[in-house]
Backbone bond lengths (Angstrom), bond angles and torsions (degrees), N, CA, C in turn:
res aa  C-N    CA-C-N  psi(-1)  N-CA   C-N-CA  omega(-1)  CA-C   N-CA-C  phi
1 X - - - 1.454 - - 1.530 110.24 -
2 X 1.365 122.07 138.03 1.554 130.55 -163.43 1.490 113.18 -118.97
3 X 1.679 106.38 -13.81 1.237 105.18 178.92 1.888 123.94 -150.69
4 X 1.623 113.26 -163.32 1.601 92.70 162.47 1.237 147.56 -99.54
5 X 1.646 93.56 3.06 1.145 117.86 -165.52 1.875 117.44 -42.74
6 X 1.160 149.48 139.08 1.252 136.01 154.44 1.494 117.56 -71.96
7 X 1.321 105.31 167.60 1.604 120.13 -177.01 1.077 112.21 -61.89
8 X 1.560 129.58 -25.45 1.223 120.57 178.12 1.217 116.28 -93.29
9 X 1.609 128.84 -6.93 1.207 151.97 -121.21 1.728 96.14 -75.97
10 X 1.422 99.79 172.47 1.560 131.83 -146.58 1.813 101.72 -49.06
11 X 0.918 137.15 139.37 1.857 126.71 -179.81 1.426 101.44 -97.45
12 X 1.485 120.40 -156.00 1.576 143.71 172.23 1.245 126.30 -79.13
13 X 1.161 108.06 144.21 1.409 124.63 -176.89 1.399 113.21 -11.88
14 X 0.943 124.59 146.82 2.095 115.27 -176.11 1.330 100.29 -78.28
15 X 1.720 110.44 154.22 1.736 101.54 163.18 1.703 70.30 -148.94
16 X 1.553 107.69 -175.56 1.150 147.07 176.80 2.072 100.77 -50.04
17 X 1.352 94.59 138.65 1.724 112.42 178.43 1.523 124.86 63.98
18 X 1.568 99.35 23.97 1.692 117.34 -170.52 1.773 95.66 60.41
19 X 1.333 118.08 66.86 1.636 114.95 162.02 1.553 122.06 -125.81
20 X 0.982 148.84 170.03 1.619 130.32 157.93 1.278 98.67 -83.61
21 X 1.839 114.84 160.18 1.326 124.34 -118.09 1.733 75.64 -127.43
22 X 1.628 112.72 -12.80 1.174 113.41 -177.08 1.492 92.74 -101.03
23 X 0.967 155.45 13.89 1.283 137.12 166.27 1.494 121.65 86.18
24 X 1.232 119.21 149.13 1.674 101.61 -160.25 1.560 101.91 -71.08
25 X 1.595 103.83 -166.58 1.542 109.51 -155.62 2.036 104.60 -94.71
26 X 0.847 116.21 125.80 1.559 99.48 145.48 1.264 142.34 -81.02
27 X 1.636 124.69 134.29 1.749 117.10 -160.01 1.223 84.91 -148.22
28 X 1.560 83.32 124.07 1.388 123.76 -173.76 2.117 104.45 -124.03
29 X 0.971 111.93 105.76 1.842 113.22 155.86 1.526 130.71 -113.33
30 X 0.811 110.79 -177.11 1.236 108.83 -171.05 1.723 118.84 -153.51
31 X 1.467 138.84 71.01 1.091 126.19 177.71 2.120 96.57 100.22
32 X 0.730 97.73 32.90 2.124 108.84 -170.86 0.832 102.13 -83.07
33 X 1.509 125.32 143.07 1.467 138.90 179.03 1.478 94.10 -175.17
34 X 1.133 93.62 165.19 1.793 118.30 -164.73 1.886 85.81 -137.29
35 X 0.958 73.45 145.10 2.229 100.65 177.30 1.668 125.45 -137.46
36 X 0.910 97.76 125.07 2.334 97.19 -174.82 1.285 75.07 -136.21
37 X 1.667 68.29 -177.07 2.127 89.12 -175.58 1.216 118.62 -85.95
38 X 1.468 130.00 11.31 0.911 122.08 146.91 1.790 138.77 -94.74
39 X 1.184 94.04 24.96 1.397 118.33 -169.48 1.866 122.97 94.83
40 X 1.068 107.03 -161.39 1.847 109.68 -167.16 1.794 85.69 -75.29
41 X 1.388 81.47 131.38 1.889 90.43 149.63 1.436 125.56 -84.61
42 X 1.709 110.83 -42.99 1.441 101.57 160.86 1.926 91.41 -141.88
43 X 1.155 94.53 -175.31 2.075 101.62 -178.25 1.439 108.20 -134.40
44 X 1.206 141.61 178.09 1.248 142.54 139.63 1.086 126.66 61.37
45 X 1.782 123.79 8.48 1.402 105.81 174.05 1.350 118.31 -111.55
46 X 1.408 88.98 168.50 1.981 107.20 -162.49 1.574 86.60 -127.39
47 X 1.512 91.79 133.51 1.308 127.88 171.39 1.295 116.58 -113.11
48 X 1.486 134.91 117.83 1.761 127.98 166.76 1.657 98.30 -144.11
49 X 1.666 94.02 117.05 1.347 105.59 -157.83 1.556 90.20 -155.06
50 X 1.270 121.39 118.57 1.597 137.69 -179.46 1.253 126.00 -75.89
51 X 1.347 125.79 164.60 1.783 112.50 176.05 1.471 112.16 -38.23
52 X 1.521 116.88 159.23 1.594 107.78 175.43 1.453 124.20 62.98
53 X 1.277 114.34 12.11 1.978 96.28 -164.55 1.758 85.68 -107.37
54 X 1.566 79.64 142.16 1.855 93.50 167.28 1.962 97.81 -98.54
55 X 1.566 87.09 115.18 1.289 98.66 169.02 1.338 123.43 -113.60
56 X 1.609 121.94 116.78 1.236 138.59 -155.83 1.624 92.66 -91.12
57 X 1.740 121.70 133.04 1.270 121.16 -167.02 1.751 92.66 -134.90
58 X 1.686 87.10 100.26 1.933 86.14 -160.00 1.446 92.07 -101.43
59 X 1.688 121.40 170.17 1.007 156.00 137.01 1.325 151.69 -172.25
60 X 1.406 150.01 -113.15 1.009 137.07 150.50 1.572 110.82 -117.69
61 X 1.129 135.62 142.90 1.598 131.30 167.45 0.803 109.14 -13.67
62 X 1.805 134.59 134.23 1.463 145.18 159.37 1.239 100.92 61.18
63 X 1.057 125.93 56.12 1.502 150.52 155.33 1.950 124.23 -110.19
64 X 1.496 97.73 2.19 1.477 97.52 168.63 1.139 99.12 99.10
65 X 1.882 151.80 13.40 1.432 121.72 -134.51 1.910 81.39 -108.45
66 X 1.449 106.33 -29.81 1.643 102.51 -165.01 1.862 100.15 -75.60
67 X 1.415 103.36 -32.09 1.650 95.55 178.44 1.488 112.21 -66.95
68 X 1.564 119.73 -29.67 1.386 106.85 163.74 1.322 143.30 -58.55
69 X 1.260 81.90 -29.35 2.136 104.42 -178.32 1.599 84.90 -59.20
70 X 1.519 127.59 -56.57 1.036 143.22 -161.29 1.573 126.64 -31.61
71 X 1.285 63.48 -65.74 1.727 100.81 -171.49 1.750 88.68 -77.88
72 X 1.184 151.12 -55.23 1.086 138.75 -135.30 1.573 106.75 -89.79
73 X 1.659 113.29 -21.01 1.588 137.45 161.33 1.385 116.62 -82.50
74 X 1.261 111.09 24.51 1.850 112.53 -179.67 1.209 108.15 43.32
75 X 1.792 132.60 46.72 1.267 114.25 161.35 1.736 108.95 -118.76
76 X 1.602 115.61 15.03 0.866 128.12 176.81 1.397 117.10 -122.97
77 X 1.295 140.61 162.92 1.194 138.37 162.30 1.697 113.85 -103.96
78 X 1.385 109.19 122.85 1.817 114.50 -178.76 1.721 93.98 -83.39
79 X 1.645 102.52 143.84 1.229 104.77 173.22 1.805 103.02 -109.62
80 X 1.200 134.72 18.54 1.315 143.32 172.74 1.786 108.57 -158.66
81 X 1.795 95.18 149.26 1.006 82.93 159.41 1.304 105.65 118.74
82 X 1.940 137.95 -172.06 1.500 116.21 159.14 1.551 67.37 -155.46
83 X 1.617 101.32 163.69 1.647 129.49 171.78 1.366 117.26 -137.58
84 X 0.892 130.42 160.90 1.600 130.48 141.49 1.632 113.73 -146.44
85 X 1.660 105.27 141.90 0.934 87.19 172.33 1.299 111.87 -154.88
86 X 1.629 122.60 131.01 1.326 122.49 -147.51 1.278 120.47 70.39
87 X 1.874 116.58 13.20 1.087 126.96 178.40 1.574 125.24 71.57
88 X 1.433 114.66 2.91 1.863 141.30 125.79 1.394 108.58 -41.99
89 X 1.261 131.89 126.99 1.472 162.29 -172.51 1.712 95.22 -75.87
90 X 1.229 130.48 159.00 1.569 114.62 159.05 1.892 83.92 -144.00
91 X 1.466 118.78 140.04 1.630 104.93 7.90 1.737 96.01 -105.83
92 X 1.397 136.11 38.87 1.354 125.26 -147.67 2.049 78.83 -93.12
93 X 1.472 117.78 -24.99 1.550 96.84 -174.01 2.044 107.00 -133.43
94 X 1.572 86.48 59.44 1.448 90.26 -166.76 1.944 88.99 -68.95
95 X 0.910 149.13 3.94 1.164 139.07 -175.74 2.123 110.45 -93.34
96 X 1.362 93.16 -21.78 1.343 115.55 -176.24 1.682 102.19 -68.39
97 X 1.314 98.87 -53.31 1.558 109.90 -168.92 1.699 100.13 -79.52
98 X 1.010 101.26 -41.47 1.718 82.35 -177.42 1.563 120.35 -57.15
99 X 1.650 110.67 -29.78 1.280 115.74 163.13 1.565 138.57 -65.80
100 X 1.563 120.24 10.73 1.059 139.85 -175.83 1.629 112.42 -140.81
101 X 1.367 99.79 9.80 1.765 99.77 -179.43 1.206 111.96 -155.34
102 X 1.425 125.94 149.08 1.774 125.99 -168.13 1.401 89.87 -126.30
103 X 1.565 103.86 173.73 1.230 104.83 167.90 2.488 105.67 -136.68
104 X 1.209 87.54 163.14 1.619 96.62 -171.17 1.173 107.41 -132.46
105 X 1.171 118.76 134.04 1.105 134.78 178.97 1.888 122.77 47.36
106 X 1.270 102.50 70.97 1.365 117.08 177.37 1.022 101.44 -99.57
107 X 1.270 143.09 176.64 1.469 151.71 -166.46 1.699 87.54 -141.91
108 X 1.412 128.27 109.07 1.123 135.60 136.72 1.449 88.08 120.33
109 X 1.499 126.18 6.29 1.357 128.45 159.64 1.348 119.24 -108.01
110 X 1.134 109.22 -56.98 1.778 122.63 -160.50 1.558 105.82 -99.23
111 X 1.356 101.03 28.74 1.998 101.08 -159.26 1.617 95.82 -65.65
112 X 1.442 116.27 139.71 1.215 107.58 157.93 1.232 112.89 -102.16
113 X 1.738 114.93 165.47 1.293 119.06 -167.63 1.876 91.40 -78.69
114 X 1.781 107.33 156.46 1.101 122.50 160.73 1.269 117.91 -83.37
115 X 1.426 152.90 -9.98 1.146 168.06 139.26 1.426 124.20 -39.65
116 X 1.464 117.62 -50.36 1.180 133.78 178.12 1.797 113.41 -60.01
117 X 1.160 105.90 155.75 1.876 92.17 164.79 1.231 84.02 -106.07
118 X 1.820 88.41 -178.42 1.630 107.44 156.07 1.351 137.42 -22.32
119 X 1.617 86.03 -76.84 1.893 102.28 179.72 1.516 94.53 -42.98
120 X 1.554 118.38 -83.38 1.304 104.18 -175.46 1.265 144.09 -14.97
121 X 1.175 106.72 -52.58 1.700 125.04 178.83 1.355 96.83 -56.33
122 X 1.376 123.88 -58.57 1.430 136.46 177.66 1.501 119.70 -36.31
123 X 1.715 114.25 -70.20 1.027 126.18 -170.05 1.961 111.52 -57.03
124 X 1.527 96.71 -45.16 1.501 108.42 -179.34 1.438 114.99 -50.01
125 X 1.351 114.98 -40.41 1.294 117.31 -169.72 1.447 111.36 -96.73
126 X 1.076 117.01 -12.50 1.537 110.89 164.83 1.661 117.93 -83.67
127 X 2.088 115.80 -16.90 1.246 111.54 161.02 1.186 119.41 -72.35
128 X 1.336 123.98 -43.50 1.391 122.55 166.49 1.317 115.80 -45.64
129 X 1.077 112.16 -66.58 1.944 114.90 167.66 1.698 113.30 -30.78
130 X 0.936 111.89 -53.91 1.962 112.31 160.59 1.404 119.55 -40.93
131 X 1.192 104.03 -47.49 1.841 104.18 -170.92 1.636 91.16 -90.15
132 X 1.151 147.59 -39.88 1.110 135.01 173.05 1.774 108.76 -56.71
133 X 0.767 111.74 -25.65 1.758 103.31 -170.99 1.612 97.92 -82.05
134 X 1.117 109.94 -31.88 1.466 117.63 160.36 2.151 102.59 58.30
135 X 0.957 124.05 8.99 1.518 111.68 -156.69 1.822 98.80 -93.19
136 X 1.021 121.44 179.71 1.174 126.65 -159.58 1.723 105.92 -99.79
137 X 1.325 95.72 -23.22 1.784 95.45 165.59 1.089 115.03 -82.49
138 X 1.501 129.16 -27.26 1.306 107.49 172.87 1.385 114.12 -79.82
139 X 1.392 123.99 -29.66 1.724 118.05 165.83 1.605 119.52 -31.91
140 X 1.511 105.71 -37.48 1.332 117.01 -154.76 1.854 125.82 -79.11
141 X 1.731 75.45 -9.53 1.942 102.16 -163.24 1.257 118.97 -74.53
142 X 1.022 136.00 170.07 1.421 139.19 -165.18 1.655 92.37 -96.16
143 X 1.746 112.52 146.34 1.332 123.28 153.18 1.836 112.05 -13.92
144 X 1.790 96.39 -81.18 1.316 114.12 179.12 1.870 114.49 -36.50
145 X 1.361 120.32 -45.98 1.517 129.88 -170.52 1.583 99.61 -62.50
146 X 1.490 95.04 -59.13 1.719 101.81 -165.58 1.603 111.64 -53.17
147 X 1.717 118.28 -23.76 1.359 120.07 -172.02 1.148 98.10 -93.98
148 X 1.324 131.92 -9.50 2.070 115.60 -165.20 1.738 77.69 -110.34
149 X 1.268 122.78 -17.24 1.494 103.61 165.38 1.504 129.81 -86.03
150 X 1.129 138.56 -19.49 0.971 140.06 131.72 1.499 127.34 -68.32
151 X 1.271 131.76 10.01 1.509 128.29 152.11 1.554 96.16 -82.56
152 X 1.283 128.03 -56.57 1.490 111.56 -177.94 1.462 145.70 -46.13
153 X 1.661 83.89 -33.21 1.622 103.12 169.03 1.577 120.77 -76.17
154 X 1.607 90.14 -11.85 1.502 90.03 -168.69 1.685 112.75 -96.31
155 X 1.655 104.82 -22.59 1.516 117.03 175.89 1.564 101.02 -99.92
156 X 1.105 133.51 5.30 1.687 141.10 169.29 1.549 83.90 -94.80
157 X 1.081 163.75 -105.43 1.066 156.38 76.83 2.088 99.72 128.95
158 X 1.669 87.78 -69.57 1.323 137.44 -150.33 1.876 87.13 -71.28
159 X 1.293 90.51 -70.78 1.737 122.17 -168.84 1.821 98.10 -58.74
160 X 0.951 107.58 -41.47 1.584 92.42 -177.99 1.345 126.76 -90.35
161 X 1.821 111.95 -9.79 1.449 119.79 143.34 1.253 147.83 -62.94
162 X 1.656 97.21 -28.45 1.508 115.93 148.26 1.470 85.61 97.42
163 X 1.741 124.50 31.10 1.595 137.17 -166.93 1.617 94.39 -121.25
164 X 1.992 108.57 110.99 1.386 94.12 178.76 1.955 86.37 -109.36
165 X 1.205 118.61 122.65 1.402 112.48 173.20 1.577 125.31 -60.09
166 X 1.286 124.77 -2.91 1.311 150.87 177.35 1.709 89.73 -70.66
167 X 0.896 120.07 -71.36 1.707 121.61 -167.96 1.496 99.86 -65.14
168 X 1.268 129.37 -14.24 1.431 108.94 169.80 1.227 139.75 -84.11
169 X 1.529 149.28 137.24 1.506 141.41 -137.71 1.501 123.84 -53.69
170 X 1.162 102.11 -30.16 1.672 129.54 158.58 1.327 134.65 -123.43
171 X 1.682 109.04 23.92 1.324 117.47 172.53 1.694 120.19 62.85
172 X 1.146 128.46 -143.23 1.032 122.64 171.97 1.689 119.86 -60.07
173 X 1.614 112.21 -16.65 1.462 108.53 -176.91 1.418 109.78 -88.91
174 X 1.345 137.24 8.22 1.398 144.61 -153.33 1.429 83.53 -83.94
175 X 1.952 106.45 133.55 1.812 99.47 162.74 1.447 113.60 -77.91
176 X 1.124 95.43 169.03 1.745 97.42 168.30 1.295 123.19 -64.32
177 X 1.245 122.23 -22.57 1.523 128.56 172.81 1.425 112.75 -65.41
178 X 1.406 125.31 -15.78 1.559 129.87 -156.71 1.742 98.92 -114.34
179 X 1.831 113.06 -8.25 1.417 135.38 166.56 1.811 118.20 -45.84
180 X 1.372 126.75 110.12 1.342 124.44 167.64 2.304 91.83 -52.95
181 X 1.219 71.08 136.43 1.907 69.33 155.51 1.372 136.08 -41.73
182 X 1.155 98.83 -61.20 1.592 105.82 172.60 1.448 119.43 -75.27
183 X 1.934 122.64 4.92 1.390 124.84 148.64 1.403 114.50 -86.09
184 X 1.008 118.84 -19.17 1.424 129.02 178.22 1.886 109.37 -85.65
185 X 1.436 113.77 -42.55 1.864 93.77 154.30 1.496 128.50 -68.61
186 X 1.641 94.52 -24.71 1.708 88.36 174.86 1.646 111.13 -57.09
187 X 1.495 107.50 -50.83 1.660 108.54 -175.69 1.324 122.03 -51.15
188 X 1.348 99.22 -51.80 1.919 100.86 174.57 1.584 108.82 -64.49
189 X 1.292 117.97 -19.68 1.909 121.62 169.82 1.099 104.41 -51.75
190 X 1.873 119.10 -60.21 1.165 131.01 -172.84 1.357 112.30 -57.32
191 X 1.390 125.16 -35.37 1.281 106.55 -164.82 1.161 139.40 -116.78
192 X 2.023 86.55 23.71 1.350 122.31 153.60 1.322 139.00 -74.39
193 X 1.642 92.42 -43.42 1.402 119.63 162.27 1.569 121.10 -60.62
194 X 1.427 128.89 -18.48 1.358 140.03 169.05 1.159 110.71 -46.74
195 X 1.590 123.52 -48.96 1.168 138.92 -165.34 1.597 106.83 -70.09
196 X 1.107 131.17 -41.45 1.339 162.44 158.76 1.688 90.94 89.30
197 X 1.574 110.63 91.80 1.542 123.28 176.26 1.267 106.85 -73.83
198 X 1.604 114.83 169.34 1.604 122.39 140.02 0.875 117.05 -84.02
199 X 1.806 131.25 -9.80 1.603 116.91 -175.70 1.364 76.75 -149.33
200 X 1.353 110.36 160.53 1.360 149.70 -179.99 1.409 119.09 -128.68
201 X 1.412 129.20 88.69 1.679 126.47 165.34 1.797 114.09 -75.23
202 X 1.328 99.75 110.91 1.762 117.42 170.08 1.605 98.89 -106.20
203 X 1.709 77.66 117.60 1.954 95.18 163.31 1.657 117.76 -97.14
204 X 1.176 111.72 129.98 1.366 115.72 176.39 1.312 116.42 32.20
205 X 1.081 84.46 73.44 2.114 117.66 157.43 1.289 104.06 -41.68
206 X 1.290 145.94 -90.00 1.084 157.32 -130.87 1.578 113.15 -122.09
207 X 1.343 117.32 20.31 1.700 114.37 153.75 1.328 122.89 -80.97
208 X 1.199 89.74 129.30 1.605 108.39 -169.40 1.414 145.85 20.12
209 X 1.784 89.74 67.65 1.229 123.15 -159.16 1.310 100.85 -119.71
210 X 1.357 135.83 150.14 1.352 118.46 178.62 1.715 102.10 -93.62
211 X 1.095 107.47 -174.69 1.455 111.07 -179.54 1.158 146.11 -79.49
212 X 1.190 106.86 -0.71 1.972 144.89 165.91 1.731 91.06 -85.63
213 X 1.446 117.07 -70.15 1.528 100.84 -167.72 1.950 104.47 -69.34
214 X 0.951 112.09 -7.90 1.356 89.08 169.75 1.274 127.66 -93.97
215 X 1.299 105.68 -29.91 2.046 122.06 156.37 1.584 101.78 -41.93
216 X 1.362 101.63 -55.61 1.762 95.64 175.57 1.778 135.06 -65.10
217 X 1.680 93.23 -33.03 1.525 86.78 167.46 1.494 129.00 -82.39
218 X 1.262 98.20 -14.71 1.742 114.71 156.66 1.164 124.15 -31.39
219 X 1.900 96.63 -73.63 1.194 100.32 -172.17 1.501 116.47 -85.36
220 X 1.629 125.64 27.07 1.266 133.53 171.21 1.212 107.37 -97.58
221 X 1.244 121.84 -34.46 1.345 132.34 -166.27 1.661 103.84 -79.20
222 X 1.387 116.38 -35.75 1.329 112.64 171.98 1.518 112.19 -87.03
223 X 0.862 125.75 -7.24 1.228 120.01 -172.66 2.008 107.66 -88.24
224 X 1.955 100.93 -36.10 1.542 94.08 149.69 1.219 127.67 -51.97
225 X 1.710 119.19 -56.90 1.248 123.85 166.44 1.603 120.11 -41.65
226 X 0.815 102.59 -30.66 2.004 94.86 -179.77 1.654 117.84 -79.28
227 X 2.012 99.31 -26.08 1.249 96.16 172.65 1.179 124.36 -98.78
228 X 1.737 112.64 32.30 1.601 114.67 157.52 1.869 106.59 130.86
229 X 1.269 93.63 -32.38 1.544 104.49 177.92 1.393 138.67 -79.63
230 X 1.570 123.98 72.82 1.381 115.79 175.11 1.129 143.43 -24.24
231 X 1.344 124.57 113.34 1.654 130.85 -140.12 1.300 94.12 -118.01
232 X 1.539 141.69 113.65 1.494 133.69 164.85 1.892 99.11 -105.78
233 X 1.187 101.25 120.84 1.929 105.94 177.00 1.500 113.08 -135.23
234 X 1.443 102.07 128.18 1.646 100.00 172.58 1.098 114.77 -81.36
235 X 0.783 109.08 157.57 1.840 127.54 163.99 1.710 119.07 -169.28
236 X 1.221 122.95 174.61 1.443 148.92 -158.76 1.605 83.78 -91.46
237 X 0.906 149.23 -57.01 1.634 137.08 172.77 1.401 115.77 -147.57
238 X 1.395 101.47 150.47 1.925 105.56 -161.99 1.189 85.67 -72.53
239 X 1.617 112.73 -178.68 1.503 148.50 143.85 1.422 92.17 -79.28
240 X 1.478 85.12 159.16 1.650 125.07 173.54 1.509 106.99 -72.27
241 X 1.513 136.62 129.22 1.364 126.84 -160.67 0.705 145.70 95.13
242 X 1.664 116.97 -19.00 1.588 147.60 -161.66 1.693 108.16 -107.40
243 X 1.223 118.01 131.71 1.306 129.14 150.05 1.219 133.66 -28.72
244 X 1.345 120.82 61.87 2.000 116.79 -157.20 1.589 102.56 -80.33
245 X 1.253 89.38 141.99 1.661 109.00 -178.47 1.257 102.02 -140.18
246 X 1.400 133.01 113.05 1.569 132.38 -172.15 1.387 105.52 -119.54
247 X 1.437 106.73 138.13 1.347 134.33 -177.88 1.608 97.04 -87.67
248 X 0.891 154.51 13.02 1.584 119.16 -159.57 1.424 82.84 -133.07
249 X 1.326 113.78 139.48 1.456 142.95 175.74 1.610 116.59 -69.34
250 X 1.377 96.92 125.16 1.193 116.97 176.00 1.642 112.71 -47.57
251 X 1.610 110.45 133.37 1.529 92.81 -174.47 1.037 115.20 -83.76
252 X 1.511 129.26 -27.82 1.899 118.15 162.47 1.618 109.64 -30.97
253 X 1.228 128.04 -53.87 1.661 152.22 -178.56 1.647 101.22 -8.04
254 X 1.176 120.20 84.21 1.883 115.48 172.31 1.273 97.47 -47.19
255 X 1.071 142.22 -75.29 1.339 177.03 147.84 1.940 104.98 -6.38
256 X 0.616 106.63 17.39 1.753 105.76 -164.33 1.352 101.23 -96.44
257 X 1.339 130.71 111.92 1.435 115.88 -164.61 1.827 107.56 -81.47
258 X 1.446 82.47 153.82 1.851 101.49 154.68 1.419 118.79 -52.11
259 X 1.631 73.12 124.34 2.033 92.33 167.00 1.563 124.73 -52.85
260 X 1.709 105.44 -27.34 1.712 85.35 -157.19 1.766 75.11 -87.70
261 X 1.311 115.26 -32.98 1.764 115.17 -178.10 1.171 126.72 -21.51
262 X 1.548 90.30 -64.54 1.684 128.12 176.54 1.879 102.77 -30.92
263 X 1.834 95.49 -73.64 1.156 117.15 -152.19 1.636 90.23 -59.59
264 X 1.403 125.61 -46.88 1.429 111.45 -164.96 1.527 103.80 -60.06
265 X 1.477 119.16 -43.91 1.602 135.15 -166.62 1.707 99.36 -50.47
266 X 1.687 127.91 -29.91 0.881 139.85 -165.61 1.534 114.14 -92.20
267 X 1.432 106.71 -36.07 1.583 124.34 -174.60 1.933 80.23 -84.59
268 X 1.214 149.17 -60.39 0.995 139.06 -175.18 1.912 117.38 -53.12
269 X 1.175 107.42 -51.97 1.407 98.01 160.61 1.520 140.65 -62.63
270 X 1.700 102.01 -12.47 1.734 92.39 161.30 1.367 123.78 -123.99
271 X 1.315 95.55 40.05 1.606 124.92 144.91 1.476 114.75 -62.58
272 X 2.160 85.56 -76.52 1.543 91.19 -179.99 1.521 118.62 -49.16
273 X 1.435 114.93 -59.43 1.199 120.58 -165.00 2.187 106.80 -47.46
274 X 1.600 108.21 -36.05 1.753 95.59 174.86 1.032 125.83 -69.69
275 X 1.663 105.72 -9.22 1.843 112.98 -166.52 1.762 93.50 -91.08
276 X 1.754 122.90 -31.46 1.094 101.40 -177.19 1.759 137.01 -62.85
């Protein structure tokens, strides 16, 4: 880790519909792998995936797929390999990329509190999003500006998670604990999208979801992707349409690491990645 940024941390320049104004990222690798001391988490994969592409990063459990998300959002360091993404070097400007990409729904990164409601979750991350934009025009703004600008980001936000808080049991006051699962990825979607990234890291799309909500988060996830935002999401098997990038080791592979390895190498990287 090279910097302070958080995992969800600040995205790109603003443009119109909560998007970056530069257009989502292209990520391109070549031969990538990440290494700890317990050996490779994953080796050898190549990614070439253009502005906008929802790229599905499949495999089986402890197959490397969350250290890739990782690594591919500058919150990891690759020990092989070359990347770019958004035309950022990895890892010579992993600080670059973290500033143009969030991540959703990580497990031991992006946790949201069970205590909090919605709104909350909402409101918090669009103040933080203020002090991250840090620029001198927004210092300059009126009370009134700074709040109709963060309502936009926050119902731009809303709309591209495909999260209407109206349908939830208590609306915007519902805690997160009282969240179906798949309302609870929409929220962390949303409050990725606040930031308004070029890339978007989605962890485990499709755990234990039935197959209607995952048809649905599919087609949410592309539907960010179509409106400009590069979407990288793991899951147990792509969609049809999607950019596949597979983690799971070839079985000829001498070299193919251990599962329980993997999994610790993985539980060790989103350590690092919460401390950054």
């Amino acid at each position: 880790m090279d910097g302070p940024e958080g995992p969800g941390g600040p995205g790109g320049p603003e443009g119109p519909q909560g998007q970056a104004s530069e257009g989502g990222a292209a990520v391109i690798a070549a031969g990538f792998g990440v290494k700890g001391p317990r050996g490779w988490a994953f080796r050898d994969v190549d990614v070439d995936a253009g502005p906008g592409a929802l790229v599905a990063v499949e495999g089986p459990s402890g197959s490397g797929r969350t250290c890739l998300l990782l690594a591919l959002t500058g919150r990891m360091r690759p020990a092989a390999g070359e990347a770019r993404v958004a035309g950022f070097r990895l890892p010579k400007q992993m600080s670059a990329v973290r500033r143009v990409s969030a991540l959703a729904h990580v497990p031991g990164v992006t946790d949201l509190d069970p205590a909090l409601t919605v709104t909350e979750h909402l409101r918090e991350r669009a103040l933080l999003q203020r002090r991250f934009d840090g620029s001198w025009r927004g210092l300059l703004r009126s009370r009134d500006e700074r709040v109709a600008e963060a309502k936009q980001r926050i119902e731009a936000a809303l709309t591209g998670a495909g999260l209407d808080p109206d349908t939830l049991p208590k609306a915007g006051r519902t805690a997160v604990r009282d969240l179906e699962r798949v309302e609870a990825l929409r929220l962390s979607l949303a409050l990725a999208l606040i930031g308004r990234p070029r890339l978007i890291g989605v962890d485990d799309t499709d755990l234990k979801l039935s197959d209607t909500e995952q048809a649905d988060v599919w087609r949410q996830l592309k539907a960010v992707a179509d409106a400009g935002t590069t979407v990288v999401a793991v899951c147990s098997k792509a969609p049809a349409g999607a950019v596949v990038v597979s983690t799971a080791p070839a079985p000829t592979k001498a070299t193919a690491p251990d599962r329980d390895d993997t999994d610790k190498e993985t539980a060790d990287a989103l350590a690092e990645a919460g401390r950054a």
